[in-house]
N, C-alpha and C positions, 0 to 999 in steps of 0.2 A: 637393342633398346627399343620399346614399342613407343610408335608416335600414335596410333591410336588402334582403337579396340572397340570392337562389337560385341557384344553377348546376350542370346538368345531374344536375339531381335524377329521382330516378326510384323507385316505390313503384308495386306491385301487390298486388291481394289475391287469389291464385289465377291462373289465368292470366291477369285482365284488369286490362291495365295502367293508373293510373287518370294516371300521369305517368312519361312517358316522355323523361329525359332533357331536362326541362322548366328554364326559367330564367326569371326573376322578378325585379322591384325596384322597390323603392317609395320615392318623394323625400318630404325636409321638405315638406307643405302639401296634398299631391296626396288627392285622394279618387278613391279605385279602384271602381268597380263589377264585379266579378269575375261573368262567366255562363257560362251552358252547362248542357247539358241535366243530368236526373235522373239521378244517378247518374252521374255522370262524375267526379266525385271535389273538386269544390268544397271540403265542409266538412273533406274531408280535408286539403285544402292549408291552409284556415286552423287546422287543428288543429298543423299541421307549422308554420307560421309562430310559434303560439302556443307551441311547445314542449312539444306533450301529444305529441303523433305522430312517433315515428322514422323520416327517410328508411329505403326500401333501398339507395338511395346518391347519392352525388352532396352538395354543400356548402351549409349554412347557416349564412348570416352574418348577424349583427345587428351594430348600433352598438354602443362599449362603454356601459354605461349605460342602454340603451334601455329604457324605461317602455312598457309594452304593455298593453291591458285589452282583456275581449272582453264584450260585450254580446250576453249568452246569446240564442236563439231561447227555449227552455223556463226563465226564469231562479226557481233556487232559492234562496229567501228565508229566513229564517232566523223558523220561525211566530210562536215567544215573544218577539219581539223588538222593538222601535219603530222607526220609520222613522230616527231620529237612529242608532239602532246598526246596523240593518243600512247607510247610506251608510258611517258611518266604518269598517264592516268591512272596508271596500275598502282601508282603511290598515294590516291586519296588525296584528299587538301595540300599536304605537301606536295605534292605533285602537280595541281595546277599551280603553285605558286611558284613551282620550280619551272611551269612550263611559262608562266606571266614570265618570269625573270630572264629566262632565255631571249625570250621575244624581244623585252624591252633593250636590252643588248645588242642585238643584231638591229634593230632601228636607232641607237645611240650613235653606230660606229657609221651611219648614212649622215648623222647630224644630230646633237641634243640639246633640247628646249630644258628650261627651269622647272619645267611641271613634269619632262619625263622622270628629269635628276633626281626629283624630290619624289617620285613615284618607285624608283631602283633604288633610292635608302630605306624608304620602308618597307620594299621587298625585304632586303639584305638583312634587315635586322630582324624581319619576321621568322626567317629563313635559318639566321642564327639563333634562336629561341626556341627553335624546332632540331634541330641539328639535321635543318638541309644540305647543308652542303656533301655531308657524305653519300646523303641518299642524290642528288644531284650528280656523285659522280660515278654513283652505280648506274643511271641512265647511260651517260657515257659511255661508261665498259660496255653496257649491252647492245648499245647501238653498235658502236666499235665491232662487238664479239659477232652479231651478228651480221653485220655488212650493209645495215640500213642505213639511206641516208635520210636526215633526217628532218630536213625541210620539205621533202617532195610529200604533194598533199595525200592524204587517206580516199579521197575519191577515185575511184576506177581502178583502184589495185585491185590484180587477178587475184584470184584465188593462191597461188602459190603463195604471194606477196602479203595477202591478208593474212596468212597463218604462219608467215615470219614474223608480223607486227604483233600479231595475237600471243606467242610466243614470249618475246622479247616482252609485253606488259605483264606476263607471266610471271616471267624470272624475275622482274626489276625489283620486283618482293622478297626477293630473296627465299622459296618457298621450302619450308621442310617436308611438302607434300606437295605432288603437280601431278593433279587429275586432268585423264586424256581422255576423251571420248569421240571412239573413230576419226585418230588424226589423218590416217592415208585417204580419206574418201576427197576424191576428185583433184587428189595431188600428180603429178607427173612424177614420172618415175625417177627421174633429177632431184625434183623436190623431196620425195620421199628419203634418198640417197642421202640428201642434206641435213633432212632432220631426226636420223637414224642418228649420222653423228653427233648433235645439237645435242642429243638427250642423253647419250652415251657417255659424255661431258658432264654432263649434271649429275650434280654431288647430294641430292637430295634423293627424297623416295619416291620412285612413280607408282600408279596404278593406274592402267590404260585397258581401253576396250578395246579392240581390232578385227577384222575378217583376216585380215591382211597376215599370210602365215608366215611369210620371208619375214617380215617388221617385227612381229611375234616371237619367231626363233632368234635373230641376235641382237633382240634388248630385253627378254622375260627372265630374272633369274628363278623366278616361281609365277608356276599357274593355276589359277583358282578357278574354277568351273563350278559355274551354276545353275545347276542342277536339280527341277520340280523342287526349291524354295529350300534348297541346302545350297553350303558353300563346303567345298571340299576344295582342299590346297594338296597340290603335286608338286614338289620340290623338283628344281630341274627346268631346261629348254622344254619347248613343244613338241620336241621330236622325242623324248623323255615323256613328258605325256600322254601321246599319243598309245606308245607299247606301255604304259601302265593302267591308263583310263579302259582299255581292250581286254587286259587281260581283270581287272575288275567287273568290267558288265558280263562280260563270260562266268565269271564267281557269282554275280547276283543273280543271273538267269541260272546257273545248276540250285544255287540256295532256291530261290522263288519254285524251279520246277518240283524239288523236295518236300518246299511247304505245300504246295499243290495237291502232291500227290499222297502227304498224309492228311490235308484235307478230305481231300474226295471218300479214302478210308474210313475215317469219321463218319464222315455224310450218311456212308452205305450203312455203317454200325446204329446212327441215327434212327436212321428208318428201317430197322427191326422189326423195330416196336414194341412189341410182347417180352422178346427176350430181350430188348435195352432195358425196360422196367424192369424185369425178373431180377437181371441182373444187381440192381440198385447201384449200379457203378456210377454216384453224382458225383466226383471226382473227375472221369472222364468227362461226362456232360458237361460240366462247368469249363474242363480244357479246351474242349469243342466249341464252346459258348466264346470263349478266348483267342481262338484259332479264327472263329468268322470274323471276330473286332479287330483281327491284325489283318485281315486280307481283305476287307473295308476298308483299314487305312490308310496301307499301302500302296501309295501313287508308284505306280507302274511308270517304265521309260517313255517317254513318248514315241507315238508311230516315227518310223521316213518318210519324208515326201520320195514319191514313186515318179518319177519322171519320164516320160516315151515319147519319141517325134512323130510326126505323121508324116509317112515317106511320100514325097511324088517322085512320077515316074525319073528314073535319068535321064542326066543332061547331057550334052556332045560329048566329047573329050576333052577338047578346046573351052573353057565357060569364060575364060574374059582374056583380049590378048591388046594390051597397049604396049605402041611407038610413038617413041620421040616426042611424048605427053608434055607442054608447057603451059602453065597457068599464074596469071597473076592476079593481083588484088593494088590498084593504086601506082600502079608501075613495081611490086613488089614482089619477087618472085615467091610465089608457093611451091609450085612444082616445076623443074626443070627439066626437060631431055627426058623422063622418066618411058622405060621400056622392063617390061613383064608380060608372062604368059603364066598365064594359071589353069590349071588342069582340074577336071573330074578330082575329087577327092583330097584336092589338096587345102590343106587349113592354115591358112595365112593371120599372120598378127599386123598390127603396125602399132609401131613405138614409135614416141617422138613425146617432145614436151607439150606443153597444152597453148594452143594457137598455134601450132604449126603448119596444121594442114593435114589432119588425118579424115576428118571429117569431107573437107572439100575434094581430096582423093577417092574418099568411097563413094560422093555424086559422082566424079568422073567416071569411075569405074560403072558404076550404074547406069549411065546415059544422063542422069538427073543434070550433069552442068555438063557445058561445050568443052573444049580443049579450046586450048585458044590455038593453038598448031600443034601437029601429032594427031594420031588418030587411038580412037577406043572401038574395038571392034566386039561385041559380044556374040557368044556360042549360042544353039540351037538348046530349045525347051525346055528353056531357063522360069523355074516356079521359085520369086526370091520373097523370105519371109525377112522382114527387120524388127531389130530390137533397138528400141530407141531410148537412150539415154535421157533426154528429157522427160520418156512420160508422156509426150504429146499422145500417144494413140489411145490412151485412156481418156473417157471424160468422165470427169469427178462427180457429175451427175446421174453416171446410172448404176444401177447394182452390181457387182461383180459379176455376178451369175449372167445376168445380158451382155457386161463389156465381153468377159470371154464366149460366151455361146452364142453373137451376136441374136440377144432373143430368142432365140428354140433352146428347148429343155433338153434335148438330147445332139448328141456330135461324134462323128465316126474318128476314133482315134486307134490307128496300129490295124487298122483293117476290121475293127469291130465298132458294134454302136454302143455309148455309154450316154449316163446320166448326167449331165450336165455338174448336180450335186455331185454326184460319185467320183466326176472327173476331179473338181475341184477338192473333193478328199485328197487324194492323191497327194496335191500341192498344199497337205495341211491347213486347211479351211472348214471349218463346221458348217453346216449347214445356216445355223444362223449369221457367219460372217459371208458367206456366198450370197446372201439375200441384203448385206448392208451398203451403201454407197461408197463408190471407189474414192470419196474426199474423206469417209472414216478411216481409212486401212495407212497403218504404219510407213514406213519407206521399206522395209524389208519387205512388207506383205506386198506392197504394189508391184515390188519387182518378182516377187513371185506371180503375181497375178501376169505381170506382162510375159512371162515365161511360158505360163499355162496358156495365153491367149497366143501365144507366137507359136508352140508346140502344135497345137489344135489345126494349123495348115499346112496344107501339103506343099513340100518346099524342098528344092534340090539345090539352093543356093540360100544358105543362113545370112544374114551379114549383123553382127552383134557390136554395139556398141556401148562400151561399159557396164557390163550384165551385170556382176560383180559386185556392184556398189550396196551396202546395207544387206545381202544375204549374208546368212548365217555360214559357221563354217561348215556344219554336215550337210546342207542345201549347196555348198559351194562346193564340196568334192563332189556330187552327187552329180551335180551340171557338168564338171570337169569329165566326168567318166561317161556321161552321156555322150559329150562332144568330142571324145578320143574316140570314141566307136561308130562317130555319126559316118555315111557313107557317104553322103552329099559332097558338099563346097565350103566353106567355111571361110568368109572375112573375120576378123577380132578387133576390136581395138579395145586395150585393155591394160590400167597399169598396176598388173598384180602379176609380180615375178612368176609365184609359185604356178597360177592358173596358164599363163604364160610359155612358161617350160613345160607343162604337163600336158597340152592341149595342140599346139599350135607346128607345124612342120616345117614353116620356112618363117619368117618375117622380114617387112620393110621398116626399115628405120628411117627415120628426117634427119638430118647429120648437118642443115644449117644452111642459107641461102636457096632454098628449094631442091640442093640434093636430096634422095630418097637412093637408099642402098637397098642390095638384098641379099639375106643371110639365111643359111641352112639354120634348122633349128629355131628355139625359141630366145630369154631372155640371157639366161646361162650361154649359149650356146654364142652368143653375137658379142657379149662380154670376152666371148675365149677368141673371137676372128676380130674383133676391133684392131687397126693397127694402132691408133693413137688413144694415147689413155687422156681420161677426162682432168683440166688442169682447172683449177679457181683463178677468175680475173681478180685482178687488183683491187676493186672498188667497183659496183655497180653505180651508171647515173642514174640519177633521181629518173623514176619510173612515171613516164607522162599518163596523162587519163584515159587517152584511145587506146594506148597500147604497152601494157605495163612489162618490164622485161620477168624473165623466171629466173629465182634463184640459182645461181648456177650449184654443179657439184662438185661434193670436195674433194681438195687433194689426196691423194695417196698418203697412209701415213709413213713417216720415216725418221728414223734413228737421229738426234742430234750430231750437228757435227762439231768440230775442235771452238770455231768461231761463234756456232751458236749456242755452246754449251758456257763460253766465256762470257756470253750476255748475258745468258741466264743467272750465273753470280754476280753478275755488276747490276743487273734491274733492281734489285730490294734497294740497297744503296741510293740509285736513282732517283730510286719513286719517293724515298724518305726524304730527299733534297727537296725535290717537288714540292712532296708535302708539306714541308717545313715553310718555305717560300711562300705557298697557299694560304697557310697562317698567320704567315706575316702581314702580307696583302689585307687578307680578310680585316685581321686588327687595325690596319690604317684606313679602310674602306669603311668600317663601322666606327670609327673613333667620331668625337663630336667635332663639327666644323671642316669635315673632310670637304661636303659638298660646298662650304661656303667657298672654299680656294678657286685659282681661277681657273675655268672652266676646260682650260685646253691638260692643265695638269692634270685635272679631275679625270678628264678622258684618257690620256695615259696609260693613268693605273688601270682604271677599268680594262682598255684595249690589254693591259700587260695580264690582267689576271684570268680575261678572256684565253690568251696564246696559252695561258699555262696551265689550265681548264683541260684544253685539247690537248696537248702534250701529256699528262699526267693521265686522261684516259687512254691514249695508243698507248702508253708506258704500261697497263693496266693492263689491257686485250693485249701487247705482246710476249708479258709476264704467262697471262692466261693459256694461252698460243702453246709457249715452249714448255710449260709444264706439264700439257696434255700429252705434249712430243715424249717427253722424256718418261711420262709416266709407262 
């Protein structure tokens, strides 16, 4: 059944058209992974889907009714706010009334004045004329579902934690559509873990952008590739894809070399001359005239970026060798006991959740910070290029073409001298975007550009810190194979499985209290030598503003057992009593002259419909729980 539909829509910004007479549709259940390169106009379609973006022309059609939510890439959170009101914000007016009513609640059961009393009846009854209460206790389930607590304030939640909350206002819509765009960018590989299943749960339809090709393969049941302002749908995972997208451009490059080459034929019959005329063949010249108007048309694949390091000379054998490394932060340990030796040519990852200490290990390792006891000993003719996750090495104020060619036009790369221009081709940049300031360029483009300007030094020690983030995916195997063949040294820190496993030879993992392990291999590989498998706590505490905790990962799924298969037929029952009791409540709480009674009785009830509030949402989330089990 279609929830909605595109046809022959078409939208350019300038002369580059980002959809060209493109068509699109998305069924009840389906999870889309929508790709294609930087800049081809992605977040624009989902913006045009969402209803922010006006085609230039062509038809959009939605379901009547249809409930749509987008789970932002940058999501803005609402500072002053607690986790309970920014989810129910996702419910519009009812939702601050349901988050007013909350509040007023949890200050009643401190103490209540005549003016709060009289401010929670005309909540209640607002609330009943809206049919709050059911969407109040879908906040509940989601909070529940998702493990947020939901007093602790919206300030200084990490990133993991903001795109749980972001999430959760999401769903609380109930959406028949939930647009993603790049949810893994800057998640921890936990996090990511976590909301692979989140979605996998959801009973609605996605369509998500991703680099991310683990994320990709087991949540895409189709993927649609966009492609010079077509959309083409592949039925199937990415690994499905992949072997059918390959064996397609191999079919377009024999068709295009075919029309080529009966072009050029033409051409030569063309210019005859004498005997084209003689001939009078305006039949052919007309086909000829038809042949030029189709290979004018025809947008051709875009180039590769061509990617090559600049070797410096080798380094020792030895390139970094830490003992007994201890470091803390506030009496906190980051790093404990930690001992490694790293060798010429070996390419090292580190994993770990985000604030753990991967970052303050590569200072160490660098010299950049002290140990606090332990020593870091570094090897001989060490030339170390870095890739910095923030962007700081750019400034937004100069041209590309000076940020990477520090001002000379020309730069010796791979042993020869290139054009500065030329080099910057390479990395998919025109000449007019090499001349624009690094604050116009995309996030994809910048980290190309930081790429191009890290390449361009001669360097026997790489150390990359989340390269990965907003490149494209044929940019991102393209790094991946550059840096499988690199000869140097290679630090990673990086939380993209596939690049992970394909790249990386040993890694150190953060395993919790400043331990750091190490493992052969990469993400794959430390998942198969784990001894302990990753288990969910019970309930995260409310996450303070210095230091917010990370979602943890879920448990392993498994098979119901005898005792939880028996709950599972006694929950509907359950929830129905609940419910039933909620009604009741409700009706004496809205009845006239409730609040006149006196005052401790008033509290009572409220206190009793409060307990039954909470009850009837765990009753909800454990309903939810064991259904997913048994599904």
């Amino acid at each position: 059944m279609p929830l909605l539909h595109l046809k022959n829509v078409s939208i350019a910004f300038g002369v580059h058209a980002l959809l060209d007479h493109a068509d699109f549709q998305i069924d009840a259940g389906e999870r889309v992974g929508l790709i294609g390169r930087n800049g081809e106009g992605k977040s624009t379609l989902l913006k045009i889907i969402a209803g922010i973006q006006a085609t230039d022309s062509g038809e959009v059609w939605r379901a009547p009714s249809l409930r749509l939510a987008v789970l932002e890439q940058a999501p803005e959170l609402p500072q002053g706010a607690s986790i309970y009101d920014a989810v129910a914000d996702g419910l519009g007016e009812v939702g601050h009334a349901i988050a007013g009513y909350h509040h007023l609640l949890l200050e009643i059961g401190h103490g209540a004045s005549d003016k709060k009393l009289a401010e929670l009846g005309r909540l209640q009854q607002w609330l009943e004329a809206h049919e709050g209460w059911s969407l109040q206790q879908r906040v509940e389930t989601v909070l529940s579902r998702l493990s947020l607590p939901g007093e602790a304030p919206v300030a200084g939640l990490s990133g993991g934690w903001q795109r749980r909350v972001t999430l959760a206002r999401a769903l609380v819509c109930g959406p028949d559509v939930l647009l993603l765009d790049e949810p893994t960018n800057h998640l921890d590989l936990e996090t990511i873990a976590w909301l692979e299943e989140q979605l996998l749960q959801f009973r609605g339809a996605l369509l998500f952008v991703t680099h991310d090709r683990a994320f990709l393969q087991k949540l895409a049941t189709r993927i649609v590739d966009l492609d010079r302002g077509q959309l083409v749908s592949w039925p199937g995972g990415y690994a499905d894809y992949l072997d059918k997208k390959a064996a397609a451009l191999e079919e377009e490059a024999r068709h295009n070399a075919l029309f080529d080459k009966k072009l050029a034929q033409e051409e030569v019959w063309i210019r005859q001359g004498i005997k084209a005329r003689r001939t009078r063949n305006e039949g052919r010249v007309r086909a000829l005239k038809k042949l030029r108007e189709e290979r004018s048309a025809r947008r051709t694949q875009q180039g590769r970026a061509k990617l090559d390091l600049e070797q410096a000379e080798s380094s020792g054998k030895i390139v970094i060798e830490a003992k007994n490394v201890m470091f803390s932060y506030d009496s906190q340990p980051v790093i404990r006991d930690f001992s490694t030796t790293i060798q010429r040519g070996d390419r090292v990852g580190l994993i770990g959740p985000n604030g753990a200490g991967k970052t303050t290990l590569l200072r160490l390792l660098l010299g950049e910070l002290e140990a606090q006891s332990g020593s870091v000993r570094q090897g001989t003719r060490l030339e170390i290029a870095y890739f910095d996750q923030l962007r700081a090495q750019l400034d937004p104020d100069q041209t590309l073409a000076d940020a990477v060619g520090n001002g000379s036009d020309y730069l010796t790369v791979g042993g020869r001298r290139v054009h500065i221009l030329g080099y910057l081709g390479d990395f998919l940049f025109s000449p007019a975007r090499a001349r624009s300031p690094i604050r116009s360029l995309s996030g994809g483009e910048r980290n190309r550009a930081l790429l191009a300007r890290l390449f361009s030094q001669p360097a026997n020690l790489l150390v990359m810190d989340e390269p990965t983030n907003d490149l494209d995916l044929e940019t991102l195997e393209l790094l991946e194979e550059l840096l499988a063949n690199y000869e140097g040294t290679l630090l990673l820190v990086s939380h993209d499985r596939a690049f992970l496993d394909n790249v990386v030879t040993s890694s150190l993992v953060f395993e919790g209290d400043g331990v750091v392990a190490e493992y052969v291999g990469g993400y794959s590989d430390w998942q198969l030598q784990r001894t302990a498998p990753r288990s969910e706590p019970a309930a995260p505490k409310p996450p303070a503003a210095e230091a917010a905790p990370q979602p943890a990962a879920p448990a392993p799924r498994k098979k119901l057992g005898y005792k939880e298969q028996r709950e599972l037929e006694q929950l509907p029952a359950r929830i129905a009593e609940l419910e039933n009791r909620q009604t009741e409540l409700n009706a004496l709480i809205n009845s006239d002259g409730f609040f006149q009674q006196d005052r401790e009785k008033v509290q009572k009830k409220l206190e009793e419909r409060k307990c039954l509030e909470h009850e009837l949402g765990t009753a909800y989330a454990r309903w939810d729980e064991l259904e997913s089990l048994a599904g």
